[in-house]
N, C-alpha and C positions, 0 to 999 in steps of 0.2 A: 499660341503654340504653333511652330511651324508645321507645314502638311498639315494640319487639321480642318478641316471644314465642316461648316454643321449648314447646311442649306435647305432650308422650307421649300417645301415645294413651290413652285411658278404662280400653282391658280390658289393657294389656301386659303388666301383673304375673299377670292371672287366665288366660292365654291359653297354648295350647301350636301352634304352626303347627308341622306336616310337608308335606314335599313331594319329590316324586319324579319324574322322568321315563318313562314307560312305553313302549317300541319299540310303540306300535300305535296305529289309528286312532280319535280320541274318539268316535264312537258306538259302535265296539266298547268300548273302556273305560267309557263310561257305561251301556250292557246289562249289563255283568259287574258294575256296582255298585244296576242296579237289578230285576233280576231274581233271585229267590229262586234259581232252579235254578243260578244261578252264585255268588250268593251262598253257598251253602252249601256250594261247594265252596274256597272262598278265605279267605270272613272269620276275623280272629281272627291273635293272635300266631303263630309257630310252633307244632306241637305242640298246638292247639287245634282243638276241632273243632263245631260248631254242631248243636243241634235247634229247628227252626223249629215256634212252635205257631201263629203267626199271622202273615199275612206280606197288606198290600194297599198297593201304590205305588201312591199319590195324595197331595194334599194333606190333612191331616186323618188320612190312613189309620196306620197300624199295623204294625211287625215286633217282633213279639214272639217271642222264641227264648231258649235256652240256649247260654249257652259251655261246653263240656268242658275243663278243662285238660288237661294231662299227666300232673298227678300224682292226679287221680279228682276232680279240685274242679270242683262246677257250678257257672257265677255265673248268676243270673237277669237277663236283658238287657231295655231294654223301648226304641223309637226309635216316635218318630212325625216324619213331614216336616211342615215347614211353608211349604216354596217347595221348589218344583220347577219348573228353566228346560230342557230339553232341547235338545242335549244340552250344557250348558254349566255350569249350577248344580245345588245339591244343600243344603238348609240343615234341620236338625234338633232335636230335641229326643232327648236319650240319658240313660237313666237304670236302676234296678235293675227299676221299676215305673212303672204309671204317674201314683201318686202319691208316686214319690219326692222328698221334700223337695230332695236334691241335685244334681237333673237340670243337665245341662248343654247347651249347644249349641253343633251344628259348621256347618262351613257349608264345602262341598265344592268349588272350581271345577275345570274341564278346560278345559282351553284348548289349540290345537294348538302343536304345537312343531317344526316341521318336517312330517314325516310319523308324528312319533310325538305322546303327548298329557302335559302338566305338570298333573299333576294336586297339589293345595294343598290338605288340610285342618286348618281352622284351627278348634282347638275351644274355646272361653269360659266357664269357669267360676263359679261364682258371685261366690266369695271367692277369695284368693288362697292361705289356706288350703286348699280342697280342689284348687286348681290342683297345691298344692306335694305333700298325701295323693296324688295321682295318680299322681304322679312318684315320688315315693321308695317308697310303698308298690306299688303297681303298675306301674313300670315304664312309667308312660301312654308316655313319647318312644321309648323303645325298642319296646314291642309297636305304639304307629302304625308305626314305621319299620317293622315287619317286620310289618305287617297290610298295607300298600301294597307289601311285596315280595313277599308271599303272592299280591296282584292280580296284580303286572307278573307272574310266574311262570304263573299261570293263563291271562291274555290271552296271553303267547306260547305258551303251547302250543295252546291253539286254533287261533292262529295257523297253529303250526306242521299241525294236523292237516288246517285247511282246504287249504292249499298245495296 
């Protein structure tokens, strides 16, 4: 049909989006994603646990840490921001190091949703090759789904403790 176009987006194939609902309010959801002290208690699949060697929220700045598995596996983690909207954006660079060839990037919104906050991260990978390594070898959709339930669990019990 002339003039018509139906065009997929650029990254669809490279791309994994998760998203979640959180019972709480987005500046408290956004503190619990951008401060290390909460940070360390939440990030990471299940069964994962974090040691932070560098950690400076800004643009430009730096969280460099360890992931623990469960079964004794450390992965070396390395994230630098590169837009930070408060408290509403969150957009990155995620990689082993930080001159990993494979880095990749996510890009975080919170938005309210009531009185609770929908938080989206959508992360882009280079090729759709390592989009697909992500997934099958690691689990990438599933340990996001449960690295954003690790959050929602975290912010309610704050919650709960402030009450």
């Amino acid at each position: 049909m002339a003039g018509a176009r139906q065009e997929a987006p650029a990254t669809a194939e490279r791309e994994i989006v998760i998203s979640r609902v959180i019972d709480a309010p987005r500046d408290l959801v956004f503190e619990a994603f951008t401060e290390v002290r909460h940070l360390s208690q939440w990030w990471g699949p299940d069964g994962f646990t974090t040691t932070t060697r560098e950690f400076e929220f800004r643009v430009d700045g730096v969280w460099d840490f360890v992931m623990h598995g469960p079964d004794g596996t450390d992965y070396a983690e390395w994230i630098t921001w590169t837009e930070i909207a408060v408290p509403e954006r969150i957009a990155l660079l995620h990689g082993e190091s930080r001159d990993d060839p494979n880095m990749f990037e996510s890009v975080l919104t919170f938005a309210p949703d009531g009185a609770a906050t929908r938080i989206e991260m959508r992360t882009v990978f280079q090729t759709k090759e390592l989009r697909d390594e992500a997934v099958e070898k690691y689990g990438a959709i599933e340990g996001g789904r449960q690295t954003l339930g690790n959050l929602a669990a975290y912010v309610n019990s704050r919650l709960g403790g402030q009450g």
